[in-house]
C-alpha positions as CSV (number, residue, x, y, z in Angstrom):
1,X,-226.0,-65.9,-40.4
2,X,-228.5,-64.6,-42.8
3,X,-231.3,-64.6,-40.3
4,X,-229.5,-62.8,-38.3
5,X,-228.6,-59.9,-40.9
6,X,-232.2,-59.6,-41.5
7,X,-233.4,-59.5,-38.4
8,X,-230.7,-56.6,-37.5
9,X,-232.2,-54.7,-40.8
10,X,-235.7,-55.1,-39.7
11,X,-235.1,-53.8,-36.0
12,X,-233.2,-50.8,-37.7
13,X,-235.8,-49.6,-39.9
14,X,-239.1,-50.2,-37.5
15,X,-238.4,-48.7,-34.2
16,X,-240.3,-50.8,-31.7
17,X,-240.9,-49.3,-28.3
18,X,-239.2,-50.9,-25.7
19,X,-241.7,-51.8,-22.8
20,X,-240.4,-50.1,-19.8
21,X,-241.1,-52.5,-16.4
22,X,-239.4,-52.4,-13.6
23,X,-240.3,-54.7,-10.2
24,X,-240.3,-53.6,-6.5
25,X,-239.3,-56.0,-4.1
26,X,-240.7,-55.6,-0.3
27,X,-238.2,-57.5,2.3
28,X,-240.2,-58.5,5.3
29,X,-238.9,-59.3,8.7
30,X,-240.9,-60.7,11.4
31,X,-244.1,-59.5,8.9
32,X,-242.8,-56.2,8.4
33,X,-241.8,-54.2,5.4
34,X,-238.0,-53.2,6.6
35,X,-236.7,-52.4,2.8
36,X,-237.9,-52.2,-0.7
37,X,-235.2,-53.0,-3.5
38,X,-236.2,-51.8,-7.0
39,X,-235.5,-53.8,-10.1
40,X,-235.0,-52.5,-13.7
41,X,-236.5,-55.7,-15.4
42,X,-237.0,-53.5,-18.9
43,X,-236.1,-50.8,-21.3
44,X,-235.0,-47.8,-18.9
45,X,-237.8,-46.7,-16.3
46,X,-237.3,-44.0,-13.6
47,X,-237.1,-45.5,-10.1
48,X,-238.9,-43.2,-8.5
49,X,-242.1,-44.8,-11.1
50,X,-241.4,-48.1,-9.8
51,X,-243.9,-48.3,-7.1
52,X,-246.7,-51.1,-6.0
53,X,-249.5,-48.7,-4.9
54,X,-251.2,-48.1,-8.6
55,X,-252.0,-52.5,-8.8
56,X,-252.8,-52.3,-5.0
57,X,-255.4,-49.6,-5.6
58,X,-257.0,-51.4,-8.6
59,X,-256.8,-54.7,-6.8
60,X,-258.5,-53.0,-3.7
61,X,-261.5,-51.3,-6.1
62,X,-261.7,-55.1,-7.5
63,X,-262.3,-56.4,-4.4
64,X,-264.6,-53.9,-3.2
65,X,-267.0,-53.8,-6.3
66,X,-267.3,-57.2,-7.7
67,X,-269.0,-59.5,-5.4
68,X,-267.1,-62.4,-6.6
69,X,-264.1,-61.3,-5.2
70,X,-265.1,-60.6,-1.5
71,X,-264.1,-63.1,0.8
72,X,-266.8,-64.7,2.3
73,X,-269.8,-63.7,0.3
74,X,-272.6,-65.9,-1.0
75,X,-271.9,-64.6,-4.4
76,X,-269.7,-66.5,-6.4
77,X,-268.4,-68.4,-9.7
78,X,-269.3,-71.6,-10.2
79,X,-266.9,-71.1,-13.6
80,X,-263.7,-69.9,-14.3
81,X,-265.3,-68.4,-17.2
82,X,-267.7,-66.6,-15.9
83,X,-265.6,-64.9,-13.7
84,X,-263.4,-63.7,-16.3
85,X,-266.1,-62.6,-18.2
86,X,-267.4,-60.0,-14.4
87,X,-263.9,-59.1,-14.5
88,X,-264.3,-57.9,-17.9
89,X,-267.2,-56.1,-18.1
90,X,-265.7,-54.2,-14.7
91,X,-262.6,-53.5,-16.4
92,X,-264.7,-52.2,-19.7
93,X,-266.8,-50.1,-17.4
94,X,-263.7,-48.7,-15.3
95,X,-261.8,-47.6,-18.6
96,X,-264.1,-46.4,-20.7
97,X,-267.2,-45.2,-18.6
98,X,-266.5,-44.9,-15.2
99,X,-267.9,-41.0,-14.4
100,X,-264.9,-38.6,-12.8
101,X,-266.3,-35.7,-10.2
102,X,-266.0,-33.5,-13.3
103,X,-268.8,-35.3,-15.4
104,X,-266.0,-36.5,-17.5
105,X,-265.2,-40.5,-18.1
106,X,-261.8,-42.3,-19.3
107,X,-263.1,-42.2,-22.9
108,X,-263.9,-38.6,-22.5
109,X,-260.3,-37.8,-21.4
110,X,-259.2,-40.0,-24.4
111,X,-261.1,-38.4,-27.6
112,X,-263.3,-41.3,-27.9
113,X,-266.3,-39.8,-27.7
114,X,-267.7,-36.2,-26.2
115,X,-270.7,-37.5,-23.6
116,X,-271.7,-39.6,-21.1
């Protein structure tokens, strides 16, 4: 009983963001996308946010510019770790340096830093 009382005191005085994630669910039929159903899974999103196309993007640029990814390519891991570690320095480059058509980069649009 008294873990509970202090865990109620600690919520109430440090407001933790609550994740919002909701999931879309594609129904196929004979191969074919006939409905999506979205799913509030967390916190309170909007539904018209819930959509697959942002991680379908991203997995598409993945795909297309790390070599280890490509099906049939002569390039490729021998180690798990050393595929994590290509998917990390992509995913540092992406964020943080990746050049915009306005000569801008992710970290520039952030107020990380003021050049290229």
């Amino acid at each position: 009983m008294e873990t509970t009382t202090i865990l109620m005191f600690c919520q109430s005085i440090v407001q933790m963001p609550v994740p919002e994630y909701g999931q879309l669910v594609k129904i196929r039929e004979n191969g074919r996308v006939v409905r999506k159903e979205k799913r509030i899974i967390y916190g309170n999103p909007d539904l018209g946010d819930i959509e697959t196309t942002n991680v379908e993007n991203y997995n598409g640029i993945l795909r297309e510019r790390i070599g280890r990814l490509v099906r049939k390519t002569k390039c490729f891991s021998k180690r798990k770790r050393m595929l994590e570690c290509s998917l990390h320095v992509f995913q540092f480059y992406w964020n943080f340096i990746n050049e915009f058509k306005r000569r801008t980069s992710p970290a520039m649009l952030e107020g990380l830093t003021d050049h290229l």
